[in-house]
Biopython code that builds the backbone (N, CA, C, O; Angstrom):
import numpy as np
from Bio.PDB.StructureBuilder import StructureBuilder

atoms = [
    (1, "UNK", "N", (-26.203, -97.406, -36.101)),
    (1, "UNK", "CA", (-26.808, -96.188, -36.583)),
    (1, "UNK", "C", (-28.276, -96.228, -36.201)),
    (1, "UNK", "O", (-29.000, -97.223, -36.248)),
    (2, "UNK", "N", (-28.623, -94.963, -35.804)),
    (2, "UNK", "CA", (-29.921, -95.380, -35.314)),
    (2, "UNK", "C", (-30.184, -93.509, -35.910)),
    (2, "UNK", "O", (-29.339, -92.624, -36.050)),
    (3, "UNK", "N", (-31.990, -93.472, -36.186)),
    (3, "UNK", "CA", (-32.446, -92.049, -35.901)),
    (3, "UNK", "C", (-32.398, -91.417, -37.602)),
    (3, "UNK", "O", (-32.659, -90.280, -37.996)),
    (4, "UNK", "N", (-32.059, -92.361, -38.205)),
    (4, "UNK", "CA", (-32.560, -92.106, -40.198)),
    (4, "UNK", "C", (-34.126, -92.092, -40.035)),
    (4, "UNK", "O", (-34.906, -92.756, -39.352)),
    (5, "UNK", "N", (-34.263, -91.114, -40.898)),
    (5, "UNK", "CA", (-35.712, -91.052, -41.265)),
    (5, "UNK", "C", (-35.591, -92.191, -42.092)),
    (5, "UNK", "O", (-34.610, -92.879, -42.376)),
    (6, "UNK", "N", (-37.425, -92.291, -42.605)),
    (6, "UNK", "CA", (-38.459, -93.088, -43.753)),
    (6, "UNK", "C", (-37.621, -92.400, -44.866)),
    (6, "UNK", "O", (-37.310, -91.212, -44.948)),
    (7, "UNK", "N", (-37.298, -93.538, -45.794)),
    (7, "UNK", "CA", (-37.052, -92.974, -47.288)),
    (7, "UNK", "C", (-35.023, -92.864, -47.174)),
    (7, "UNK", "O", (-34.395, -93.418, -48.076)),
    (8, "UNK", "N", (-34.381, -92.270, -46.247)),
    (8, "UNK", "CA", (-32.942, -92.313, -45.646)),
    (8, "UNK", "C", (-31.856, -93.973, -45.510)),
    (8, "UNK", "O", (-32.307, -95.012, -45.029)),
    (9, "UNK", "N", (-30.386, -93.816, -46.072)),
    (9, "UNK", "CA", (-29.846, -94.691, -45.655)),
    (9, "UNK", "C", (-28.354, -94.597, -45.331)),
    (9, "UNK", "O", (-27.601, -93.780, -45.860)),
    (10, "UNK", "N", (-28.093, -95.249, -44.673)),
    (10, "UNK", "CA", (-26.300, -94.653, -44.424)),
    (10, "UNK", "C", (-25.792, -95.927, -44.817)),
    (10, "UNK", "O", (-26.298, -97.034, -44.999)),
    (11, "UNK", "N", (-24.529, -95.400, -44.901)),
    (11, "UNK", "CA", (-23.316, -96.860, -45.257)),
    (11, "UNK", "C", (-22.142, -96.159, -44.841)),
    (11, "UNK", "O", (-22.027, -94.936, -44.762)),
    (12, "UNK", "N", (-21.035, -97.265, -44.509)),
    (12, "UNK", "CA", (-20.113, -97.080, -43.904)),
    (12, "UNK", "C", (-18.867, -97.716, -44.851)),
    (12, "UNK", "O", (-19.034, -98.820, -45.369)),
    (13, "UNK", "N", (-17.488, -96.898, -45.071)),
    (13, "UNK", "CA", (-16.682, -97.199, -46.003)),
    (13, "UNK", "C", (-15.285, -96.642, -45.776)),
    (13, "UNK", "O", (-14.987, -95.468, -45.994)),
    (14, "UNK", "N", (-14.312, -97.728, -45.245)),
    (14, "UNK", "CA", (-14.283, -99.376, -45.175)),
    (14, "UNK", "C", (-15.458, -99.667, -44.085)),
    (14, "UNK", "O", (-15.690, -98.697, -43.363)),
    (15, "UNK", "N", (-16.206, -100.781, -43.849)),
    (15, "UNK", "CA", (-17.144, -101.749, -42.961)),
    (15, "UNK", "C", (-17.000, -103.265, -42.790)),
    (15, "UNK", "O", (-17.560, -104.210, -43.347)),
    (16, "UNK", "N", (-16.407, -103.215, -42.187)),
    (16, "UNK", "CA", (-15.859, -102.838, -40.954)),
    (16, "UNK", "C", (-14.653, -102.458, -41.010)),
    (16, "UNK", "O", (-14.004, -103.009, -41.899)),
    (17, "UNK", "N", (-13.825, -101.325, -40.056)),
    (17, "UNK", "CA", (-12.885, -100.896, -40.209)),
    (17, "UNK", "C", (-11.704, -101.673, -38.768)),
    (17, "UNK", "O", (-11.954, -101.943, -37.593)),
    (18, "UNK", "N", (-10.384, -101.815, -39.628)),
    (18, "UNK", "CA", (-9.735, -102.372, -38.687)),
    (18, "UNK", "C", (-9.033, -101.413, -37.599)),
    (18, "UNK", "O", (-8.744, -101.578, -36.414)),
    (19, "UNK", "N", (-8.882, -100.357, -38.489)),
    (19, "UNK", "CA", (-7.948, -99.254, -37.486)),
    (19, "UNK", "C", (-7.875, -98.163, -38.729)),
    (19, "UNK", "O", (-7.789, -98.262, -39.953)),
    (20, "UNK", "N", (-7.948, -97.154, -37.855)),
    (20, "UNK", "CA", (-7.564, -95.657, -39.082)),
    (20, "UNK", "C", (-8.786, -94.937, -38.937)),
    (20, "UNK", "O", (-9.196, -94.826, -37.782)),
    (21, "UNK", "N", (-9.584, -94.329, -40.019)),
    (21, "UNK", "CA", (-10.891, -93.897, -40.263)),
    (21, "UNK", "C", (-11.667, -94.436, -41.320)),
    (21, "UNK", "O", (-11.193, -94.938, -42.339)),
    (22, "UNK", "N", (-13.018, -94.307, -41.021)),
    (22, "UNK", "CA", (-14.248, -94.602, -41.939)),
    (22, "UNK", "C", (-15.187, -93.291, -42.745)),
    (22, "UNK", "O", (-15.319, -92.173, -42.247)),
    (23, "UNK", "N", (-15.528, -93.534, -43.506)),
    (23, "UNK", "CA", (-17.142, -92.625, -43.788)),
    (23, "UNK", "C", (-18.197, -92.895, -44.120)),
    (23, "UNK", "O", (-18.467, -93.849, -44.850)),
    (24, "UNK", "N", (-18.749, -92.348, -43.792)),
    (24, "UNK", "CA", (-20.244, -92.671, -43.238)),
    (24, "UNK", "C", (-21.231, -91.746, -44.565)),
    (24, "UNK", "O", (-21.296, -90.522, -44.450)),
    (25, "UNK", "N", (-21.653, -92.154, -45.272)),
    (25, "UNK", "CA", (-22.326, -91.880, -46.458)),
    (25, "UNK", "C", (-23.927, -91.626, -46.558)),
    (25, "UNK", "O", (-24.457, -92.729, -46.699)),
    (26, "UNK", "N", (-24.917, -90.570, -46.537)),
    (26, "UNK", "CA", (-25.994, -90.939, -46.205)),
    (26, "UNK", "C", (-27.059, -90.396, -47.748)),
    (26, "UNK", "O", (-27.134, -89.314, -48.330)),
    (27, "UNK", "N", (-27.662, -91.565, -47.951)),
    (27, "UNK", "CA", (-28.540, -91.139, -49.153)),
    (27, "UNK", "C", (-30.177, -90.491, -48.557)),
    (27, "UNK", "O", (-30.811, -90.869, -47.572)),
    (28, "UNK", "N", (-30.523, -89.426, -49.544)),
    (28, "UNK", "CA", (-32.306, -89.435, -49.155)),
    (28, "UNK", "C", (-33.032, -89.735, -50.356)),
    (28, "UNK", "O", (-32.527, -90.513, -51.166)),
    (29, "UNK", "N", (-34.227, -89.183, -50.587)),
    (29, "UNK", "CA", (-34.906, -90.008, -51.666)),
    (29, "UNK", "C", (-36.245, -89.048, -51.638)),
    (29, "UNK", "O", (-36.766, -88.600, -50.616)),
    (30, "UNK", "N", (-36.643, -88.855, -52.871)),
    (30, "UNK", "CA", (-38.091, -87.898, -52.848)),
    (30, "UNK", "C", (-38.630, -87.998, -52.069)),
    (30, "UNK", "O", (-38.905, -86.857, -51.699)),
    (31, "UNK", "N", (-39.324, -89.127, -51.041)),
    (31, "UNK", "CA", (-39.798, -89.382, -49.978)),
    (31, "UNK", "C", (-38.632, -89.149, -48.334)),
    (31, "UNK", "O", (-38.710, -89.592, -47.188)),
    (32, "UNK", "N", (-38.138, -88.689, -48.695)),
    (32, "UNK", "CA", (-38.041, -88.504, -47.275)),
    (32, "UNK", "C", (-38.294, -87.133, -46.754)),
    (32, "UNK", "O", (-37.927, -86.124, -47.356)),
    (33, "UNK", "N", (-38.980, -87.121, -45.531)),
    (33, "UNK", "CA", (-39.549, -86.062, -44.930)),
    (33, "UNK", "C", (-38.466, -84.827, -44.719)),
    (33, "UNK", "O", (-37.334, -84.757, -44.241)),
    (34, "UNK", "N", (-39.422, -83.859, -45.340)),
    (34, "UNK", "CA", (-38.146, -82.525, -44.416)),
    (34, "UNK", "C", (-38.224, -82.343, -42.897)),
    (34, "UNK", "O", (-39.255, -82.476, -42.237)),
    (35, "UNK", "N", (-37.273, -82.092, -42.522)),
    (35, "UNK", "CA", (-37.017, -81.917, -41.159)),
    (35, "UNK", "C", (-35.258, -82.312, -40.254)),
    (35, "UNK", "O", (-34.451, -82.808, -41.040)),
    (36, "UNK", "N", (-34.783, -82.145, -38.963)),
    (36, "UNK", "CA", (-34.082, -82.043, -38.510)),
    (36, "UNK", "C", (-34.225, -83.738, -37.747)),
    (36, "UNK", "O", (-35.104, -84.169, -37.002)),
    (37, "UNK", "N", (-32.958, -84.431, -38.302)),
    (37, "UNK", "CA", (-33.446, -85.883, -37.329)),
    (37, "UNK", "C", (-31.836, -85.991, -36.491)),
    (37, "UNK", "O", (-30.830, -85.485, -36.989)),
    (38, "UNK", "N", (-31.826, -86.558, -35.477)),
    (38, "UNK", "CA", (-30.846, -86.729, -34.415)),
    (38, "UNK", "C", (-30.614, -88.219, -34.963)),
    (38, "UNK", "O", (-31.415, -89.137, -35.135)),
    (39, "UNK", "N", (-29.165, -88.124, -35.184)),
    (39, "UNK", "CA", (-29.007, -89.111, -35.528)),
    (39, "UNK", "C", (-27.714, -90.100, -34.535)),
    (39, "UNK", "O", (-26.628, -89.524, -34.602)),
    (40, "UNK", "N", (-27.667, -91.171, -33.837)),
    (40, "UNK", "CA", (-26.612, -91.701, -33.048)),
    (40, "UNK", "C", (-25.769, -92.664, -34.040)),
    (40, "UNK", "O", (-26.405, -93.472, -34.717)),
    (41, "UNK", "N", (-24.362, -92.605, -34.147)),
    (41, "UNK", "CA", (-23.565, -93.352, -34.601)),
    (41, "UNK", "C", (-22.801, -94.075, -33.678)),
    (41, "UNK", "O", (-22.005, -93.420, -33.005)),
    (42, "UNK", "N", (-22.878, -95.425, -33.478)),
    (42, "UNK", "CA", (-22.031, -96.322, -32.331)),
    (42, "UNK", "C", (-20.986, -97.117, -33.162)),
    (42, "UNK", "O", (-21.188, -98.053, -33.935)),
    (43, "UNK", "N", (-19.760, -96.482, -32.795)),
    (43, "UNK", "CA", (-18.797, -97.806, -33.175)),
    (43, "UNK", "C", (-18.932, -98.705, -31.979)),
    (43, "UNK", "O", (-19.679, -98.470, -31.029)),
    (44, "UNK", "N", (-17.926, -100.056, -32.135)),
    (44, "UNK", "CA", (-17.351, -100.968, -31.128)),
    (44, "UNK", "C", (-16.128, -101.658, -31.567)),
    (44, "UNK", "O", (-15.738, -101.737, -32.732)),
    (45, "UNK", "N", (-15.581, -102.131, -30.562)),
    (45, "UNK", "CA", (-14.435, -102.877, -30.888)),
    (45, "UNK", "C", (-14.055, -103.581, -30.177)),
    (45, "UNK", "O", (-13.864, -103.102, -29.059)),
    (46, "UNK", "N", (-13.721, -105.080, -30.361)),
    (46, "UNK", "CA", (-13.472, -106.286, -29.626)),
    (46, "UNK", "C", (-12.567, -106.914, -28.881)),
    (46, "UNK", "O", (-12.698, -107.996, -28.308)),
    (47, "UNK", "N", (-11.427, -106.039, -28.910)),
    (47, "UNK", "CA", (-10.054, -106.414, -28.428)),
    (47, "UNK", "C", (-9.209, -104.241, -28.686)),
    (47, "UNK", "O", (-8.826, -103.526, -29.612)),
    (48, "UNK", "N", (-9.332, -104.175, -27.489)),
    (48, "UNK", "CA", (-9.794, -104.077, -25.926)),
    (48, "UNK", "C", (-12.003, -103.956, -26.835)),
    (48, "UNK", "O", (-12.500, -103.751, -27.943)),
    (49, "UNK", "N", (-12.490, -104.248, -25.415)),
    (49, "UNK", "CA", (-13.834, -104.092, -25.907)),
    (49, "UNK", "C", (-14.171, -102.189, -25.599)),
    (49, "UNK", "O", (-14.169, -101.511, -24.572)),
    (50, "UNK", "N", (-14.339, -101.982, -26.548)),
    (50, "UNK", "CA", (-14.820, -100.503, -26.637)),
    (50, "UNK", "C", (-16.040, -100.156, -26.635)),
    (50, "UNK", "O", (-16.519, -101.121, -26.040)),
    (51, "UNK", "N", (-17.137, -99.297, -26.929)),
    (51, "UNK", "CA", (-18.038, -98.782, -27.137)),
    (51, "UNK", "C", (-17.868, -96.973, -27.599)),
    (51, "UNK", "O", (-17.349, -96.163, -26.830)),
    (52, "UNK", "N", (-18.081, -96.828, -28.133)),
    (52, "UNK", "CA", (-17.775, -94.819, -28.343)),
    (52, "UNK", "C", (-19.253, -94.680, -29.396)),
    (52, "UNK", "O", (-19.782, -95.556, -30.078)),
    (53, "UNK", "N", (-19.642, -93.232, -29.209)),
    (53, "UNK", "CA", (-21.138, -93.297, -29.819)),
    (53, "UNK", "C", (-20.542, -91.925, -30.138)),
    (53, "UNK", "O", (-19.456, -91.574, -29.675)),
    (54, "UNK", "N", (-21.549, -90.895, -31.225)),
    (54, "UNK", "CA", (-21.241, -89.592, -31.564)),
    (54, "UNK", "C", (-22.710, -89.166, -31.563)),
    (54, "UNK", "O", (-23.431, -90.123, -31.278)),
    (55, "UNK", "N", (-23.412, -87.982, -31.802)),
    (55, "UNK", "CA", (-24.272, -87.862, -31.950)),
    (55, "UNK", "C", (-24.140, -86.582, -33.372)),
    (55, "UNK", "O", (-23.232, -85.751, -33.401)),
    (56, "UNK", "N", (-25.064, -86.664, -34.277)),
    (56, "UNK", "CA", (-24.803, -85.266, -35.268)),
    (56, "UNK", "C", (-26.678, -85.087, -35.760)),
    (56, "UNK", "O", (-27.617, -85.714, -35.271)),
    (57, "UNK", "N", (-26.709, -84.394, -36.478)),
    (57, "UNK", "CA", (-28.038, -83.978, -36.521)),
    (57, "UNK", "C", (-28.168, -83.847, -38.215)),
    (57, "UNK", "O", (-27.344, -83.130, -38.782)),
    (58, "UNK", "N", (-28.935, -84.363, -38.806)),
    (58, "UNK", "CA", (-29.100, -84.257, -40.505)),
    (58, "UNK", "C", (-30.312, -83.910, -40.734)),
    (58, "UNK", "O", (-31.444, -84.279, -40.422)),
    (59, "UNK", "N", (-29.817, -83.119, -41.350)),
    (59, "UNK", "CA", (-31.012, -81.975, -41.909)),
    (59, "UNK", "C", (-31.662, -81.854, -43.566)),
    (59, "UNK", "O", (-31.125, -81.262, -44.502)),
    (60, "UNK", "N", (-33.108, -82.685, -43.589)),
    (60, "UNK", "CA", (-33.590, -82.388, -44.739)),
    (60, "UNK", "C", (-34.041, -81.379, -45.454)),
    (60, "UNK", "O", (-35.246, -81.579, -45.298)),
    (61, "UNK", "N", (-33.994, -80.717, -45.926)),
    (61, "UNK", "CA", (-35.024, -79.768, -46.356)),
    (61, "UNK", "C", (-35.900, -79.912, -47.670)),
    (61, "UNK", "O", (-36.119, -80.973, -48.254)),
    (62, "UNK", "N", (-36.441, -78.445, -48.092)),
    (62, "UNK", "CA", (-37.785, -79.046, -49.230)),
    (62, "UNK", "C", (-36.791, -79.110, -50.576)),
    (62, "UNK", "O", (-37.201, -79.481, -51.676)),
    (63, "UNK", "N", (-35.169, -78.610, -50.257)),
    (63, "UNK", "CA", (-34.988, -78.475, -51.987)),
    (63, "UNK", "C", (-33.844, -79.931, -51.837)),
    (63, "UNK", "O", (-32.715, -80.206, -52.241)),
    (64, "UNK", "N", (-34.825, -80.547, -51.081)),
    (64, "UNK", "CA", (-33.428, -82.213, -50.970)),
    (64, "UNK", "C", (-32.012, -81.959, -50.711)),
    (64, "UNK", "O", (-31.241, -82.843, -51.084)),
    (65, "UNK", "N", (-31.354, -80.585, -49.958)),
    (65, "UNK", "CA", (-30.378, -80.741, -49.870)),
    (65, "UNK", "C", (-30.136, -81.226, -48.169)),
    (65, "UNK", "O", (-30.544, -80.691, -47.138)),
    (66, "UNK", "N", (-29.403, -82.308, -48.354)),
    (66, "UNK", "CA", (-28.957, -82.706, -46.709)),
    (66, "UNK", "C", (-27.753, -82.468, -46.127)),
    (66, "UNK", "O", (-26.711, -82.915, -46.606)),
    (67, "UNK", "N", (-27.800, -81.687, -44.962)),
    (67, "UNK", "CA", (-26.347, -81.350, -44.183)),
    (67, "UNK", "C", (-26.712, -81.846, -42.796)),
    (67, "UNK", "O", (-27.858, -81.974, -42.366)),
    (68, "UNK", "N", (-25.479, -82.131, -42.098)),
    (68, "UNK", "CA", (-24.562, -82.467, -41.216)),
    (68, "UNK", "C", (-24.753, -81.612, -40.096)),
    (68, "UNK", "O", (-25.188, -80.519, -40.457)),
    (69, "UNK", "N", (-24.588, -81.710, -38.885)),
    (69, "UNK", "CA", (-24.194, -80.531, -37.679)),
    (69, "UNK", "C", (-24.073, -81.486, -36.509)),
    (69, "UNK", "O", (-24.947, -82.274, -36.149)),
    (70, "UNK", "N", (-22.736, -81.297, -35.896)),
    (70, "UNK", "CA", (-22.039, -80.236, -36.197)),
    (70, "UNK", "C", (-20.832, -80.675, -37.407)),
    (70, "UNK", "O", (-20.773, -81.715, -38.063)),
    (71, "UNK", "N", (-19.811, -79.346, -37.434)),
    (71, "UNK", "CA", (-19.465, -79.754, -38.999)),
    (71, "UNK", "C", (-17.892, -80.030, -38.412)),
    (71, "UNK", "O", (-17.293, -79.402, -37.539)),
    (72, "UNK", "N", (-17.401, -81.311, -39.290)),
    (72, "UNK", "CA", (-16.368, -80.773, -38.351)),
    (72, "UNK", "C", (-15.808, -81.963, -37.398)),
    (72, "UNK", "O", (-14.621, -82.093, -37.099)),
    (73, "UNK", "N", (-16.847, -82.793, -36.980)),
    (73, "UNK", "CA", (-16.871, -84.059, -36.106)),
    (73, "UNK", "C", (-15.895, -84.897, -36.391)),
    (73, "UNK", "O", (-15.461, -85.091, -37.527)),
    (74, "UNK", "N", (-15.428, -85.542, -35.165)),
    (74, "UNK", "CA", (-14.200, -86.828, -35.437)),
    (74, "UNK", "C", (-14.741, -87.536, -34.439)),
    (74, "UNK", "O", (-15.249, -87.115, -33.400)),
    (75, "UNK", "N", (-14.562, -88.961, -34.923)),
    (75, "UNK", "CA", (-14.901, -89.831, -34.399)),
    (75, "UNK", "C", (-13.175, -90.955, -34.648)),
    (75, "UNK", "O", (-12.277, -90.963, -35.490)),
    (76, "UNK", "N", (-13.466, -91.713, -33.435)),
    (76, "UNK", "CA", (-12.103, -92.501, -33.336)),
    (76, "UNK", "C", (-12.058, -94.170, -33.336)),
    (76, "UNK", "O", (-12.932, -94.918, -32.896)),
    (77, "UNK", "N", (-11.064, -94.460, -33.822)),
    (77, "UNK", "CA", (-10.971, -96.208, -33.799)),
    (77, "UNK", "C", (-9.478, -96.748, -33.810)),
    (77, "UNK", "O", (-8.533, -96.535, -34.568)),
    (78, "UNK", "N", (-9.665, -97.682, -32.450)),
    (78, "UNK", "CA", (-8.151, -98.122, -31.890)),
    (78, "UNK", "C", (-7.269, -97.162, -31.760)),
    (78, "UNK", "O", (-6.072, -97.449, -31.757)),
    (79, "UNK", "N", (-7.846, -95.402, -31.583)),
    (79, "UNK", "CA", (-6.608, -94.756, -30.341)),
    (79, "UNK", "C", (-6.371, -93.664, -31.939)),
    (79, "UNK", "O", (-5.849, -92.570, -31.722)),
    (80, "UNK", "N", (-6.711, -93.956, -33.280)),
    (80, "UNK", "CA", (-6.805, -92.971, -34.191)),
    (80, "UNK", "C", (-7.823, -92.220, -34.638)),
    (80, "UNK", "O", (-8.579, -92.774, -35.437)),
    (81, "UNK", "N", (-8.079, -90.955, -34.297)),
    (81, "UNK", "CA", (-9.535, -90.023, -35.226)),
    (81, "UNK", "C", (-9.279, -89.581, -36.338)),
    (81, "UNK", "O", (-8.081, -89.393, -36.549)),
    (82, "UNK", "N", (-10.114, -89.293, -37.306)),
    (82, "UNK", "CA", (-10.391, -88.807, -38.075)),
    (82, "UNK", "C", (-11.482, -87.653, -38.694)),
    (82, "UNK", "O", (-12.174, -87.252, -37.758)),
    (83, "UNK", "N", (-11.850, -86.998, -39.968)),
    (83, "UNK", "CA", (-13.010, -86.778, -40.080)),
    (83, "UNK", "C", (-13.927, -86.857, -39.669)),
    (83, "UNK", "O", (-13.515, -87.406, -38.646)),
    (84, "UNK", "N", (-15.113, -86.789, -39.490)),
    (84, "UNK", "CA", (-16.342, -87.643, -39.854)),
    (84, "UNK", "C", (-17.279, -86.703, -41.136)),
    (84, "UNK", "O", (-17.806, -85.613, -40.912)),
    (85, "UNK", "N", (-17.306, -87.233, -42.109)),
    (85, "UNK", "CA", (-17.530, -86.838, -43.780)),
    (85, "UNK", "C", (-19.056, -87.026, -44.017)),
    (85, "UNK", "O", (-19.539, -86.818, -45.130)),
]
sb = StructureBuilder()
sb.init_structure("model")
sb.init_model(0)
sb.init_chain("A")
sb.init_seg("    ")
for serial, (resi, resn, name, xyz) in enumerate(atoms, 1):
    if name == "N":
        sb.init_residue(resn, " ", resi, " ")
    sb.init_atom(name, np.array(xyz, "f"), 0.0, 1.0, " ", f" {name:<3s}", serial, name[0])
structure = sb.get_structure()
């Protein structure tokens, strides 16, 4: 995960995932800045060796509510997608 603002944190649930889907959980905090941050999510996987990345965009604003774009996203692991929440 890369591209969280100051004050921002994500977690991932199951972490590590063996196969199926995950979600990806993101907190903010009085301090974190309003604004639009690009955010990159990289899975991997070791057997076959994979790499797959997503990109989505989270959006602070002044009344602390944070959304997602685009909405809607799936992201995949070992050949299954899911959500992305």
């Amino acid at each position: 995960m890369s591209g969280l603002p100051a004050g921002a944190g994500a977690t991932f649930n199951p972490n590590p995932i063996g196969s199926g889907t995950s979600s990806m959980s993101v907190t903010t905090s009085t301090g974190t800045p309003t604004g639009s941050y690009l955010l990159t999510i990289t899975g991997t996987s070791t057997s076959p060796s994979l790499t797959h990345s997503a990109t989505v965009t989270l959006v602070v604003n002044s009344a602390g509510f944070t959304e997602f774009l685009p909405l809607g996203l799936s992201v995949f692991a070992n050949g299954h997608g899911g959500p992305f929440d």
